[in-house]
C-alpha atoms as a printed R data frame, in Angstrom:
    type eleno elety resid chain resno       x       y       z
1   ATOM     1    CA   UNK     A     1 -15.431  -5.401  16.956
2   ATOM     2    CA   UNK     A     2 -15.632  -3.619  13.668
3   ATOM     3    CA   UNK     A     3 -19.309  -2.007  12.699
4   ATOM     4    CA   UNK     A     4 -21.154  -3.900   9.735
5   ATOM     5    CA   UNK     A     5 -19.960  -2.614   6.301
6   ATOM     6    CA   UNK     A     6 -22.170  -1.076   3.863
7   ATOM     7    CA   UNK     A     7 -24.663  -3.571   1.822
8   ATOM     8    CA   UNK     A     8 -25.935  -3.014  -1.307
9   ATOM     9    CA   UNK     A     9 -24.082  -0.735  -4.267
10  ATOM    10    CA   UNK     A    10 -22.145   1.878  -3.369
11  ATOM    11    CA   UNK     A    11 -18.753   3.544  -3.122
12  ATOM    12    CA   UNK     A    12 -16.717   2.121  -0.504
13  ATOM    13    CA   UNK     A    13 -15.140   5.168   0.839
14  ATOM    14    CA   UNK     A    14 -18.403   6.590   1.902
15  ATOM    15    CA   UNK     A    15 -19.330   4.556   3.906
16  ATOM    16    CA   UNK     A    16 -18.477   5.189   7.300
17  ATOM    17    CA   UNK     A    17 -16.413   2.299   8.650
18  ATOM    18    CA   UNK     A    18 -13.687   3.775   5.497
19  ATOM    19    CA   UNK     A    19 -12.455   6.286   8.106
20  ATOM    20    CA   UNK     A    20 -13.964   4.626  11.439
21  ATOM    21    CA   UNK     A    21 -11.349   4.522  14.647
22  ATOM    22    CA   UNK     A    22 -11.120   0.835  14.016
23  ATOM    23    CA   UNK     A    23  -8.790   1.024  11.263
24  ATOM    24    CA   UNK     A    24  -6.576   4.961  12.464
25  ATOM    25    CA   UNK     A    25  -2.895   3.823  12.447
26  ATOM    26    CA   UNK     A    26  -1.934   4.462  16.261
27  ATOM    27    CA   UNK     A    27   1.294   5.213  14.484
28  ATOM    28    CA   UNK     A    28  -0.569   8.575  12.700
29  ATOM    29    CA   UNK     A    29  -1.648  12.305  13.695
30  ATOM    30    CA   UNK     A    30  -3.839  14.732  12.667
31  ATOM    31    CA   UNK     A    31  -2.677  16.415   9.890
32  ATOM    32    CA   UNK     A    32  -1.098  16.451   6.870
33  ATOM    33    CA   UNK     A    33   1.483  13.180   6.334
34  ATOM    34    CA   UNK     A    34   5.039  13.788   5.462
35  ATOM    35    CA   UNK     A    35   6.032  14.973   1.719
36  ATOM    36    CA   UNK     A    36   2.381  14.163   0.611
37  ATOM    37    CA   UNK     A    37   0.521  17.332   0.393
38  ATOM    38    CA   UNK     A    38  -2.485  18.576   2.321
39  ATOM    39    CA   UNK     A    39  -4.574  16.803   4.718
40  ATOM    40    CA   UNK     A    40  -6.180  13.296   3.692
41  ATOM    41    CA   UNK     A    41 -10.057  13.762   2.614
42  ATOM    42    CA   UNK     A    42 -12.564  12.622   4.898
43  ATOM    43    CA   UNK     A    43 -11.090  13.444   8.572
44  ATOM    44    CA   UNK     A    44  -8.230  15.259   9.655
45  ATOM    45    CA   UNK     A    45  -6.130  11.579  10.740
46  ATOM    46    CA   UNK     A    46  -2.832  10.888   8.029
47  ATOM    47    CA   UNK     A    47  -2.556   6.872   8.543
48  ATOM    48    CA   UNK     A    48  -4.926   4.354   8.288
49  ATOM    49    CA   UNK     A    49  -4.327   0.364   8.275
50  ATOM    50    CA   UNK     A    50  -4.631  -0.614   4.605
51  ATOM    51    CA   UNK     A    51  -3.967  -3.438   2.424
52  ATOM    52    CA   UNK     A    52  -0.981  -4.026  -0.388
53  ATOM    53    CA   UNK     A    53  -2.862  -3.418  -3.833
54  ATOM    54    CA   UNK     A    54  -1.443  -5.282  -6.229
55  ATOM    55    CA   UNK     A    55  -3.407  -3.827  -9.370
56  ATOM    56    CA   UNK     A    56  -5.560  -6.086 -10.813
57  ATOM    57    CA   UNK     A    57  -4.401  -9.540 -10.638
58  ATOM    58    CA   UNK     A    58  -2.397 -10.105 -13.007
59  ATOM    59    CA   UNK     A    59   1.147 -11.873 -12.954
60  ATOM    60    CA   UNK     A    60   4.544  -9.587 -13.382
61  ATOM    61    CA   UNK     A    61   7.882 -10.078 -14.513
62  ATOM    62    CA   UNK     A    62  10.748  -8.319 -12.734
63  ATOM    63    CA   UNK     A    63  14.788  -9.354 -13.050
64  ATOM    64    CA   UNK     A    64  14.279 -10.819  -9.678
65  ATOM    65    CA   UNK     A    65  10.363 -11.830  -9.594
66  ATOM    66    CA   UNK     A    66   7.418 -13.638 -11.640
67  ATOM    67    CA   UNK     A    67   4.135 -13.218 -10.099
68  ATOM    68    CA   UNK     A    68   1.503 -11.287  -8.441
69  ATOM    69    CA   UNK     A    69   2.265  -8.187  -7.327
70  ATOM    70    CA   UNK     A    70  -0.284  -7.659  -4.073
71  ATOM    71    CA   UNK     A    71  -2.625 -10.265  -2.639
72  ATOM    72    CA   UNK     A    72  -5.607  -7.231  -2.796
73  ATOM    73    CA   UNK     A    73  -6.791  -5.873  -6.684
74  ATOM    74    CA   UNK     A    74  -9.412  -4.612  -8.303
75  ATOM    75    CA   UNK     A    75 -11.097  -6.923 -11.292
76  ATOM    76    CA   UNK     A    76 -13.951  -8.150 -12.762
77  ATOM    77    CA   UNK     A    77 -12.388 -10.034 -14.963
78  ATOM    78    CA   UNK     A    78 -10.540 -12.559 -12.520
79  ATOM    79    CA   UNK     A    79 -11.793 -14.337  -9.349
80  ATOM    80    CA   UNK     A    80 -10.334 -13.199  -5.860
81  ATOM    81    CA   UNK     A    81  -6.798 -14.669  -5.357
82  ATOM    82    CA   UNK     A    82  -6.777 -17.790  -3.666
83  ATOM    83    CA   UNK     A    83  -4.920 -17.394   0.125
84  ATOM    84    CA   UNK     A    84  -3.183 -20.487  -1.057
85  ATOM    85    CA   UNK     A    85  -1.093 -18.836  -3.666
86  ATOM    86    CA   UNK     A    86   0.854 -16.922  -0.872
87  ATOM    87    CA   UNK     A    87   4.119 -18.882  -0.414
88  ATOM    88    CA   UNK     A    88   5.179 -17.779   2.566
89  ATOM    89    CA   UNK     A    89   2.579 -15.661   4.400
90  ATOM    90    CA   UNK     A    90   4.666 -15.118   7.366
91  ATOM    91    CA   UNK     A    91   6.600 -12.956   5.058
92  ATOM    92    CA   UNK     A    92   4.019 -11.192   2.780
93  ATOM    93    CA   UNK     A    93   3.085  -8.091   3.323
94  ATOM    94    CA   UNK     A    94  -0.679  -8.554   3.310
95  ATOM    95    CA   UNK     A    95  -1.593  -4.685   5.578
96  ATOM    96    CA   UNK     A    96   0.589  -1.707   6.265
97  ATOM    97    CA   UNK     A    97  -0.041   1.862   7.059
98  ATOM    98    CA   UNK     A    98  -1.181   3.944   4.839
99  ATOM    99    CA   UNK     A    99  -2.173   7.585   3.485
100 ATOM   100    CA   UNK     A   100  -6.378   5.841   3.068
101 ATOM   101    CA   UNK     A   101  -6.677   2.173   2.368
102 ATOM   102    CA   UNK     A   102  -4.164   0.677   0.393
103 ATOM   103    CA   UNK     A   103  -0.149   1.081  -0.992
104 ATOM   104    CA   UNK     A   104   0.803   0.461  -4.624
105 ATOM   105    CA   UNK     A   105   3.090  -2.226  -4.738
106 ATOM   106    CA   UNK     A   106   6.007  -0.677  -5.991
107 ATOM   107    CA   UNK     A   107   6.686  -3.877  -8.037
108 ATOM   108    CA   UNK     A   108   4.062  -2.373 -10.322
109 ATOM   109    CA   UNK     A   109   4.911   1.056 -10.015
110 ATOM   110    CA   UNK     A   110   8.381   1.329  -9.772
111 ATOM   111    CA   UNK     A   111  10.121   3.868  -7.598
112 ATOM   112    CA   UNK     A   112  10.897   6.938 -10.200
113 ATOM   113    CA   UNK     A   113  11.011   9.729  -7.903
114 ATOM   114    CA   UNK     A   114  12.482  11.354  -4.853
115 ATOM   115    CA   UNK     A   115  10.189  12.591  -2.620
116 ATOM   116    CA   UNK     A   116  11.255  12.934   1.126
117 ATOM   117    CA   UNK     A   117  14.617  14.583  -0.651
118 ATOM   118    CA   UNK     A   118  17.503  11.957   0.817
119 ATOM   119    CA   UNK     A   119  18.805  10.993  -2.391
120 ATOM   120    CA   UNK     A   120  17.314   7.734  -2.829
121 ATOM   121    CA   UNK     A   121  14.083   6.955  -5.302
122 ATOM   122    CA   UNK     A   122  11.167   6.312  -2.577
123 ATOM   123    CA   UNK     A   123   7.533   7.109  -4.761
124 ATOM   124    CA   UNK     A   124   6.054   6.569  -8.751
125 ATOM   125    CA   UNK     A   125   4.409   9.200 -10.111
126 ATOM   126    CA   UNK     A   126   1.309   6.837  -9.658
127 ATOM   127    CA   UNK     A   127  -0.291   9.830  -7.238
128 ATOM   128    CA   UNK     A   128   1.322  12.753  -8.163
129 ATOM   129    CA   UNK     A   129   2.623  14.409  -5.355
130 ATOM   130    CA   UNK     A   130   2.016  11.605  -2.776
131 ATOM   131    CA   UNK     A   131   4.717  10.013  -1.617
132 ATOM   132    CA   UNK     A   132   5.846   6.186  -0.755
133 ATOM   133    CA   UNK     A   133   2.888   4.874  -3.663
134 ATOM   134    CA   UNK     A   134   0.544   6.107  -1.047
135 ATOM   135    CA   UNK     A   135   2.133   4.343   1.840
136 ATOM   136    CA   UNK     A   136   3.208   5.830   5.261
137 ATOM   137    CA   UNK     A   137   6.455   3.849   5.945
138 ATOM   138    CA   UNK     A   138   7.898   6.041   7.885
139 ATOM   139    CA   UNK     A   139   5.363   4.564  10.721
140 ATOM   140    CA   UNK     A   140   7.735   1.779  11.927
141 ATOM   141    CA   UNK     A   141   7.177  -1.438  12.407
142 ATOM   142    CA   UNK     A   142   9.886  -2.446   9.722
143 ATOM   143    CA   UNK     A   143  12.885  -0.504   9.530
144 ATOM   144    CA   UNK     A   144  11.719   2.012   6.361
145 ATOM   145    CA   UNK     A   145  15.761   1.068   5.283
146 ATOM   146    CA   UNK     A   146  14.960  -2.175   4.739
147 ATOM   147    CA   UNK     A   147  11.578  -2.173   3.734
148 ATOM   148    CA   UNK     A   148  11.860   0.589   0.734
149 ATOM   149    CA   UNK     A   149  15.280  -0.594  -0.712
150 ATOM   150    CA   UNK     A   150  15.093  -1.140  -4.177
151 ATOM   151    CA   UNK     A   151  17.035  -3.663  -6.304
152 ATOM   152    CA   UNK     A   152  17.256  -2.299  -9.527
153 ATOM   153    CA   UNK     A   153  14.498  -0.503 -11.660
154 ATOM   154    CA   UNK     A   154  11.771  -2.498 -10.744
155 ATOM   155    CA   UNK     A   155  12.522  -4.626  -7.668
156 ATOM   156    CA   UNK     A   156  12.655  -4.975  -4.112
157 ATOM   157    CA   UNK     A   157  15.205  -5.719  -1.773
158 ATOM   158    CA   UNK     A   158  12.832  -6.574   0.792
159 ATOM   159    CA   UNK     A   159  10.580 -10.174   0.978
160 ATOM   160    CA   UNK     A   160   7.813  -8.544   2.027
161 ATOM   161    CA   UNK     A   161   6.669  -7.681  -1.137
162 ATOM   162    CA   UNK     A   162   7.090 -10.481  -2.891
163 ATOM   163    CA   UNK     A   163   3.579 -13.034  -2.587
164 ATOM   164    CA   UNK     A   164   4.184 -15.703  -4.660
């Protein structure tokens, strides 16, 4: 059982179910993660569960793709996505592991950079000098082959990241 979340205003990463046990990647150490700088804030743990951010709600267009980009954003604009609109939820990548809380989809922000130095684009310059858009995918549970092979400039090889 998870501990109540914080009611009322307030930033979310202070309050203390953000770094609680609960949601430590057994997959993680203490430490600093691979090609992503010093040691996450808040405790000394590199991989939490967190959820696919897909920006802020809005629909994409890729060579491959129309639609949203990650079934979690940040608006106050729109309403919160309807589960509905997932086509095929068995496939969608709704948590992962991750450096915090969340990845950025990189159907948003496209892979630009090298980080982990094997030749292939794996990170945007969204975080600068984090790597995998703030992911930790070399914790396996999907081949990191499969599931950070790009198609192109701006898309994915992998189903996972497509929602709709």
């Amino acid at each position: 059982m998870a501990k109540q979340a914080k009611s009322g205003s307030g930033i979310f990463a202070t309050d203390a179910i953000f770094y609680d046990a609960l949601r430590r990647c057994p997959g993680g150490s203490a430490g600093p993660a691979p090609f992503c700088g010093g040691t996450p804030g808040g405790t000394n743990w590199n991989c939490y569960i967190g959820c696919n951010f897909g920006g802020y709600g809005t629909s994409i267009t890729t060579p491959n793709y129309k639609g949203i980009t990650g079934p979690f954003y940040y608006s106050d604009s729109l309403p919160p996505m309807p589960a509905s609109r997932i086509k095929r939820p068995a496939q969608a990548m709704i948590f992962t592991d991750t450096l915090t809380h969340y990845v950025h989809s990189p159907l948003l922000w496209p892979f630009t950079r090298d980080a982990d130095g094997d030749g292939l684009k794996d990170s945007s310059a969204v975080d600068a000098g984090i790597a995998y858009n703030d992911a930790r995918p070399t914790v396996e549970r999907v081949s990191f082959r499969i599931l950070w092979r790009t198609a192109g400039a701006s898309d994915m090889t992998s189903r996972f990241w497509y929602i709709e």
